[in-house]
C-alpha angles and dihedrals in degrees: 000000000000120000086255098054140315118293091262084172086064092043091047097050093048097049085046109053084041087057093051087051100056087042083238093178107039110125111244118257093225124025145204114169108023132190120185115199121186141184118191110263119252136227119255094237090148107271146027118258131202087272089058093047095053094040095052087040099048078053098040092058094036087049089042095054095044093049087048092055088057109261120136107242141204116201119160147157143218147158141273091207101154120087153083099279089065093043087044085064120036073055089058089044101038097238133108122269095239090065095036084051099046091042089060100037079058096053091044094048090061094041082053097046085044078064106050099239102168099224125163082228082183076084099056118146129192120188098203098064121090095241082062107042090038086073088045076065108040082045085055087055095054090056101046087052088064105048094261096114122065132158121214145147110278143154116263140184104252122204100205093195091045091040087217145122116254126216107231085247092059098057107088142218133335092304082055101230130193099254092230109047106005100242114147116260125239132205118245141153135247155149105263150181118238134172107228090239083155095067080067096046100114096048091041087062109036100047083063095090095059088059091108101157101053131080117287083218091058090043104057086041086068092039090053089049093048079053095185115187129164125214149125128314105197129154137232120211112228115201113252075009111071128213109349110198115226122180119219137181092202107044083155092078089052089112084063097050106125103166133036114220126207118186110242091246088047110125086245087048100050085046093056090044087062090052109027110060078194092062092035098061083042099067099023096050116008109035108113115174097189098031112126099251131037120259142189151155121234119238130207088239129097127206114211109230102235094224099041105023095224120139122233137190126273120228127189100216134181090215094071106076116207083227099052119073103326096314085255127087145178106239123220112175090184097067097023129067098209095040086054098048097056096041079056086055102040094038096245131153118275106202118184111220103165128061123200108253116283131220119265111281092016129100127251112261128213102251117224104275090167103097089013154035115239104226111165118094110261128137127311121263122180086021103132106216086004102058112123091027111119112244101258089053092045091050092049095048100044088050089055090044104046110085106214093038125099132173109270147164138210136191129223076218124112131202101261102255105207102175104126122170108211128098114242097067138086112303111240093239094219118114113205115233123191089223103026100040120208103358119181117237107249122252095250088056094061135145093053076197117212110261124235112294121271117204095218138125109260138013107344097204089069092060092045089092099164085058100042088059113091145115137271117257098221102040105022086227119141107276144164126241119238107274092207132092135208123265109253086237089082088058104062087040096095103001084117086067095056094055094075095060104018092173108041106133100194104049140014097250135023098241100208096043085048091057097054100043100043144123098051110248104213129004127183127193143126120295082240084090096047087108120024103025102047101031078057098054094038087059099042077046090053091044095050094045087058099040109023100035101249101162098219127066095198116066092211133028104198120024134205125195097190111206131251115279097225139188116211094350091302128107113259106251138148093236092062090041086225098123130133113212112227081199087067096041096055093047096051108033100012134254089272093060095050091053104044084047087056104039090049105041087083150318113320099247090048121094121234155199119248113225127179091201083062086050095048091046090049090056091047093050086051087045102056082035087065099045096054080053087055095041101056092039085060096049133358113222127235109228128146130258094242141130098304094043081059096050090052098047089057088042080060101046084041080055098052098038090052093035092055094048099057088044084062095051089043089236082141083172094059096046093049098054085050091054091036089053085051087065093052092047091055090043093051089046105051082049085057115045139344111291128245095237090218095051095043088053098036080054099053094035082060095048090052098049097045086042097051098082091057105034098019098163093063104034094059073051090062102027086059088047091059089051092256111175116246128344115328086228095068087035124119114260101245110251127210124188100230137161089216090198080062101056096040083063092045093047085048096046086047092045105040082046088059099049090046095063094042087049083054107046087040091052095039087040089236107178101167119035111198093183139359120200115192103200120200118227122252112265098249095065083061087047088053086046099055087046096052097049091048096045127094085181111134093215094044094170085060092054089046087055093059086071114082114199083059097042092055083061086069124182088010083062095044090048098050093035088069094044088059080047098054091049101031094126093061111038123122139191117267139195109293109255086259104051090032083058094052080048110055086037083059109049087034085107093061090056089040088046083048103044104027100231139089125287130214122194104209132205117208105244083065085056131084121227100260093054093042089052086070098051122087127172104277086023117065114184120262120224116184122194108205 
């Protein structure tokens, strides 16, 4: 061990490669009680970065303790290898993706194994070879098979400098940015590919409640994007057009609609653009759907309102979108926002036709619609024969009573569209026939494998000629095979399946070994993917579930979204040059250092600033650490087994109990200060006194152990050097028997102790303490103090009074009675006086250690009555002899 630390590479070598050896983290055969731990895969970019060090970490210790309390875990990793970045680059070097992949999932193999990350690496799965993508296809089949697949003409998003299709989820901000190179995205149409999601809307949607074990903040994001919301379909009749359906959530305002919208791409739209110059430049040239204000072009067309037969304009408006509803809508300015804005712009009528709800006995009055539209539910107004009906009930019985209206809803939701047209990604398995049409390539003729790559702009499948060529399946006429590839989502839609059977060759998935690992148990990645990556694999788990006998419909059980890993408040990134290499933190302080750091600096889902002081303080804490091993290894004290030996045993036990507890709530950072306050206990104490030997190992036996999922390397180090048997990584978690509750009031009494004498000697100017003497409060202030707490009496010191034994005590009672009073809302039950006594006899050595004089516990019937009207349970008196 140098003078600056200990030689963590050395340490690290040798666990590692003693890991390797015993096979550690190879996944059990047969199970009985599984675990299965994931983190999302990465994408192989190169290198790991500070969010894939706290991530597998966050996984590693979760999967360590787990695996120490006897469970039998699976814990794999795999890559997320498809996809444009790849392709991007092996462009700008003149090489293929597939070489450019594998050369950086080596580099960050190594990086991961440099680490310590305890994989079962046999279960690697990587999604750009063939024995992987062949299953995306067959996968595509199945779906197909059951009506999930269609192809059809639709409008994209189009990234003209990525020459791709864009899921909705991939365009970005208001100025609406490719996602992977921030190029603005254009609209274009297309044949495409989707995946019917929405056949699963409902469930999507709903099941979302029982997701108990992921963060409210990810559920309601997917609720947000499912964007149910039920309503009224109804039709207006336009004139040379016929009835024209419109949806609406508030068909109870339809008495105040003034104006009828048509989105610029509806059929009527796209008809007057042909005729009216003024409609054409509109939505060729103007329409602007997010753009900061409405706007619209008048038509010579008017739509009859089904209840009160008035006609009313026609406005073509790009605030009116063809997915969303039925791309046509009743406007009602005086109970929308956008529908007012743009009546103020355009000088149309503004009715109000709702009124906030009035007191009893008083009429509904017109709110204020001038500056601003009413939008809350209240009573009609202007209704006609509806008028004084509350808005639910209006809504029920005009349904009913519109011909042509029936209850409806509609989803923000869209089928997942996953043509993309780019090379390094899944082949569609589908080959185009003149006479057959799409066919899908048969399951024997899978994989339909990637050709050679082609450097070209574009798609390069369209330029691989020899392999486009082909014949139909069904026909055997000539034929071309499908250009487009699959979007990588699908590929991370149900990688957490093949894990389980990584080298099945009939089917993606063992069914049998699925059903007993899944769902995932717990699962840790970045609230990027709160959206696209898990409402995906939530709908491929729900399929599967329904046509290939997977017994769970929800892919993870419990879900992490671990937080950003910053660097003066900023997000680590190339572009702001602000980025902090693992690769240098493990040379220089050791993997075990960067991942205690990280694990402690907070609570796994909060983001962070990186600090190298904290690093360096980190190294320093393994470091002593290591040298108290060393130290009792060379020579076991021979302390007594006395009060303090007793206080640090149940320090220990205290430490377990808590620390366990936070490991199972995955707060790292508060398991670790406990742990790392248990140190400082033992340090303090072997400064202090001889050590029991018992207790001092006991002490440290317990820090390794709870240590070794975070900083594994070191801690076999110092287990080994303890004479543990075996490797710390197979060993059992301690275990303590501890009313936790308990030991919070005895940590208090101890600590609150401690600050009031310090508050004492600062205040008196005390420099020099000869003697301190702690005295314990009479019982029936404990008894006070129960009642208190227990009584919803409004004169509590005459309740107090009814008991005798307090009343006899006289003013002392009244005093403190009204002291209970004055700070009822906040009392709280204490140690008994017997157990607050052992407690305070048994931490005195760490005042004495502190103060350098004597301490005296004192019961109170030691203590006169000027010194026992100061203590109070929690809250001994303090009497300092200077």
């Amino acid at each position: 061990m140098s003078d600056a630390g200990y030689d963590h590479a050395t340490v690290e070598r040798r666990w590692q490669a003693a890991w390797d050896e015993a096979d550690v983290y190879r996944t059990p055969d047969d199970v009985e009680d599984p675990t299965y731990v994931l983190g999302m895969y990465p994408y192989p970019s190169g290198k790991l970065h500070m969010g894939h060090v706290r991530n597998y970490t966050i996984t590693d210790a979760y999967a360590r303790y787990r695996r120490m309390h006897g469970d039998d875990v699976l814990h794999p990793m795999g890559w997320d290898a498809f996809g444009l970045p790849a392709e991007n680059a092996a462009k700008e070097r003149d090489t293929n993706p597939r070489d450019w992949t594998f050369d950086c999932i080596e580099t960050m193999t190594d990086q991961m194994e440099a680490m310590g990350f305890g994989y079962d690496w046999e279960r690697e799965v990587t999604t750009c070879t063939p024995d992987y993508y062949q299953w995306n296809q067959w996968l595509f089949s199945r779906f197909h098979e059951e009506g999930l697949v269609e192809r059809r003409d639709a409008d994209v998003n189009w990234c003209p400098h990525c020459e791709t299709v864009l899921a909705d989820e991939q365009v970005e901000g208001e100025a609406e940015l490719c996602w992977r190179c921030d190029t603005p995205v254009e609209q274009r149409e297309l044949e495409q590919w989707f995946l019917k999601i929405t056949e699963y809307a409902d469930e999507l949607l709903e099941a979302i409640d029982d997701l108990e074990g992921w963060p409210n903040s990810v559920r309601q994001m997917q609720r947000n994007w499912i964007g149910r919301q039920f309503g009224t379909e109804l039709d207006f009749e336009i004139e040379g057009h016929g009835p024209v359906e419109a949806f609406t959530t508030r068909v109870d305002t339809i008495y105040g609609a003034t104006f009828f919208a048509l989105a610029p791409d509806h059929p009527i739209s796209e008809e007057l653009a042909e005729e009216d110059e003024d409609v054409r430049r509109f939505v060729e040239e103007e329409a602007d759907p997010d753009g900061d204000e409405p706007n619209g072009v008048e038509t010579d067309l008017t739509a009859t309102n089904p209840v009160t037969g008035e006609e009313i304009p026609v406005y073509v408006a790009d605030f009116v979108l063809s997915d969303v509803g039925t791309g046509a809508l009743m406007a009602v300015p005086g109970h929308d926002e956008r529908d007012h804005a743009f009546a103020e712009k355009k000088g149309l009528d503004i009715v109000p036709v709702i009124a906030p709800e009035p007191e009893d006995g008083e009429e509904p009055e017109a709110p204020d619609i001038e500056e601003a539209a009413f939008t809350e539910d209240g009573v009609l107004i202007n209704s006609g024969e509806y008028s004084g009906l509350d808005s639910e009930t209006a809504r029920e019985r005009l349904t009913e009573g519109i011909d042509s209206a029936e209850e409806a809803k509609q989803y923000q939701l869209r089928d997942w569209g996953i043509s993309r047209q780019r090379y390094w990604g899944t082949p569609i398995p589908v080959v185009h026939c003149d006479d057959c049409g799409p066919v899908m390539v048969p399951e024997d003729d899978l994989p339909v494998e990637l050709p050679e790559f082609i450097n070209t702009t574009g798609n390069p499948l369209d330029a691989a000629e020899e392999w486009k060529q082909t014949s139909c399946p069904e026909c055997g006429a000539d034929a071309t095979r499908e250009t487009d590839t699959m979007d990588t989502f699908v590929d991370s839609s149900w990688y957490f399946l093949r894990y389980v059977s990584p080298d099945l060759v009939d089917a993606p998935f063992d069914r049998e070994q699925a059903n007993d690992w899944m769902p995932v148990d717990q699962y840790v990645g970045g609230i990027e993917h709160a959206v696209m990556h898990l409402l995906y694999s939530r709908f491929f788990t729900k399929v599967l579930a329904d046509h290939e006998g997977l017994e769970h419909r929800e892919p993870f059980e419990n879900l992490l979204a671990q937080g950003m890993v910053q660097l003066e408040g900023e997000k680590m990134s190339k572009s702001k040059g602000n980025v902090v290499s693992p690769q240098r933190i493990v040379e220089e302080y050791g993997a075990d250092t960067a991942r205690l750091f990280i694990m402690q600096a907070a609570q796994p889902d909060t983001a962070f600033d990186w600090s190298e002081e904290g690093v360096q303080s980190t190294y320093a804490f393994l470091t002593r650490l290591k040298e108290m091993v060393e130290e009792f290894a060379a020579e076991a004290p021979e302390g007594d087994d006395d009060a303090i030996a007793s206080y640090v045993d149940a320090e220990i036990d205290a430490t377990i109990a808590i620390a366990s507890g936070e490991y199972d709530d995955l707060t790292f950072n508060k398991a670790l200060r406990e742990t790392q306050d248990l140190v400082r206990t033992l340090r303090q104490y072997s400064d202090y006194t001889e050590p029991h030997a018992e207790t001092y190992e006991r002490g440290l036996s317990a820090v390794v152990r709870l240590l070794a999922p975070v900083a594994p390397h070191l801690t076999e180090e110092l287990y080994d050097e303890l004479g543990g048997d075996g490797l710390v990584a197979e060993a059992a978690w301690p275990t303590a028997e501890v009313d936790r509750d308990h030991v919070a009031k005895r940590r208090r009494l101890v600590e609150n102790t401690r600050e009031d004498i310090r508050d004492i000697v600062e205040v008196a100017g005390i420099e020099d303490p000869k003697a301190i003497d702690v005295v314990i409060a009479p019982e029936w202030k404990y008894d006070a103090l129960e009642i208190a707490i227990e009584s919803d009496a409004d004169n509590l010191i005459g309740e107090l009074m009814g008991h005798a034994h307090i009343r006899e005590v006289g003013d002392a009672a009244a005093d403190y009675g009204q002291d209970l009073q004055a700070e009822r809302e906040a009392l709280s039950m204490t140690l008994d006086p017997d157990d607050e006594r052992a407690a305070l006899e048994s931490a005195a050595w760490l005042i004495e250690r502190e103060f350098e004089a004597p301490v005296r516990v004192v019961g109170s019937e030691e203590a006169d009555d000027a010194t026992l009207k100061n203590a109070e349970p929690g809250r001994p008196a303090i009497e300092i002899d200077d």
